[in-house]
C-alpha positions as CSV (number, residue, x, y, z in Angstrom):
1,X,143.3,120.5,62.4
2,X,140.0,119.7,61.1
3,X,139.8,116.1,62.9
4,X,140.8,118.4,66.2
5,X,138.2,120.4,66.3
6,X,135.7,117.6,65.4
7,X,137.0,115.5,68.1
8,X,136.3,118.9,70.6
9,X,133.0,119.2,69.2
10,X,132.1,115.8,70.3
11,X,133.9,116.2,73.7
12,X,131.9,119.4,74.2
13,X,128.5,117.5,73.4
14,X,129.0,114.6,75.6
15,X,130.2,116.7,79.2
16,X,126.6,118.4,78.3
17,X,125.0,115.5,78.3
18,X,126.6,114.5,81.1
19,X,126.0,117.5,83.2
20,X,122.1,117.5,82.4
21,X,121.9,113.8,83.2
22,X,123.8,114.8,86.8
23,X,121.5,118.1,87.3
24,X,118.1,115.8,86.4
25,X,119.5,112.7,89.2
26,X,119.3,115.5,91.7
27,X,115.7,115.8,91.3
28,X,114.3,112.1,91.1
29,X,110.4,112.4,90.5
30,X,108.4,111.3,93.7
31,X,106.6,108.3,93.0
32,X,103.0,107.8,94.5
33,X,102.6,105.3,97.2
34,X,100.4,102.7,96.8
35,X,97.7,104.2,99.0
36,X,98.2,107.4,96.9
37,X,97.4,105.5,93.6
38,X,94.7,103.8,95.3
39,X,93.0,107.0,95.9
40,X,93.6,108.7,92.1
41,X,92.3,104.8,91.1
42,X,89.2,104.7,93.7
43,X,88.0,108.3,92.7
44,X,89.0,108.7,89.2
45,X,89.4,105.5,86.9
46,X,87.6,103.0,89.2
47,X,84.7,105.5,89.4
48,X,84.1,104.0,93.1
49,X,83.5,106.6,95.0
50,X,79.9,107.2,92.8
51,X,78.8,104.6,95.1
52,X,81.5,104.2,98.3
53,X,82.3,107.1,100.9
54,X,85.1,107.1,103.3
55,X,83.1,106.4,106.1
56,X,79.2,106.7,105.3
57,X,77.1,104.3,103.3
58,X,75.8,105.9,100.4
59,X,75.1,103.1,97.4
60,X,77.4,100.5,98.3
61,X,78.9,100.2,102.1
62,X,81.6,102.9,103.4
63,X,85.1,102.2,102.6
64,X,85.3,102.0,106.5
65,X,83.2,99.2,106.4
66,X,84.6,97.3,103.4
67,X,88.2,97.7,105.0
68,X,87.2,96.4,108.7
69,X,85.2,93.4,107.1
70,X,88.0,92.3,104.9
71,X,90.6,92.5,107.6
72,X,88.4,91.0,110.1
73,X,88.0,87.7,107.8
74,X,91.5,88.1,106.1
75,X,89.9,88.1,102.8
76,X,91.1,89.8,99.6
77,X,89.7,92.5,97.8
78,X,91.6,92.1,95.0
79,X,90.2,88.6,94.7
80,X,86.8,90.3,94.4
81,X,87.5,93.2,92.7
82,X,88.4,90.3,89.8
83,X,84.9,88.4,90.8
84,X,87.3,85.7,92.0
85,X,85.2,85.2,95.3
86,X,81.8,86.1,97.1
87,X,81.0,89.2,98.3
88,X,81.1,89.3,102.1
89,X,80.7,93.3,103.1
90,X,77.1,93.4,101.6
91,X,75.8,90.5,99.3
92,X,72.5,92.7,98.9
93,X,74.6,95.2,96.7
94,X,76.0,92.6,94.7
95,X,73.8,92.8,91.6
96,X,74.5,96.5,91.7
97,X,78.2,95.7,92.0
98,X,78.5,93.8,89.0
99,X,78.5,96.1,86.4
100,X,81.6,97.7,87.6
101,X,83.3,95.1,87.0
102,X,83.9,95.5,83.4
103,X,86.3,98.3,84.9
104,X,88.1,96.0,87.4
105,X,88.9,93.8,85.6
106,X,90.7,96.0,82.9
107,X,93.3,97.3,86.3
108,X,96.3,95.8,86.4
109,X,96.9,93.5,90.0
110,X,99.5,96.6,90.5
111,X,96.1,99.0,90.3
112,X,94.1,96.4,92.4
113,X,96.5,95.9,95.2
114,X,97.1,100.2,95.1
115,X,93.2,100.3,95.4
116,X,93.5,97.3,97.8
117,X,95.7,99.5,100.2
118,X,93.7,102.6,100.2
119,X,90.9,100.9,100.7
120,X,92.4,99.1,103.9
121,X,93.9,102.3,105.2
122,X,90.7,103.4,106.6
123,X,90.6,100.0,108.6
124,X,90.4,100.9,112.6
């Protein structure tokens, strides 16, 4: 009798498992795209909107700008977000550029190619 109602004890305990693991697959989390990451990334972590705007030049060139220069010469940003290569949107800002960086280079390449993509979605 005992081993009975032990064995519908444990019965009991994994069908409620079961049902809560059923109820939480019906509501899978969104996940962010990577343009949607880029953006938390670009105005919170990266800190680069201090210096970039969407489509003005404040301390550094617009995003705008960045986006359409990199396209035009098929270069990456990642590759200089990692000071892997020149600067080609404004050299001029470079020295100001550098000391960001420290925080660039601390992303992930998942982070970099998410700030990569929201970068290039203001490309025209």
């Amino acid at each position: 009798m005992r081993l009975l109602i032990i064995a519908l004890f444990i019965s009991l305990l994994v069908s409620c498992k079961n049902e809560k693991k059923a109820q939480e697959s019906l509501y899978p989390e969104v996940e962010k795209t990577a343009e949607q990451l880029g953006q938390e990334l670009f105005e919170g972590k990266g800190n680069c909107i201090a210096c970039h705007q969407p489509e003005q030049k404040i301390v550094g060139p617009s995003i705008a700008q960045i986006a359409k220069t990199y396209k035009e010469k098929k270069a990456s940003i990642v590759s200089f977000l990692k000071e892997e290569s020149e600067p080609i949107v404004d050299p001029s800002q470079y020295e100001v550029m550098k000391t960001n960086f420290a925080i660039t280079k601390n992303m992930s390449d998942a982070e970099l190619q998410a700030l990569e993509s929201y970068m290039h979605s203001f490309a025209k």
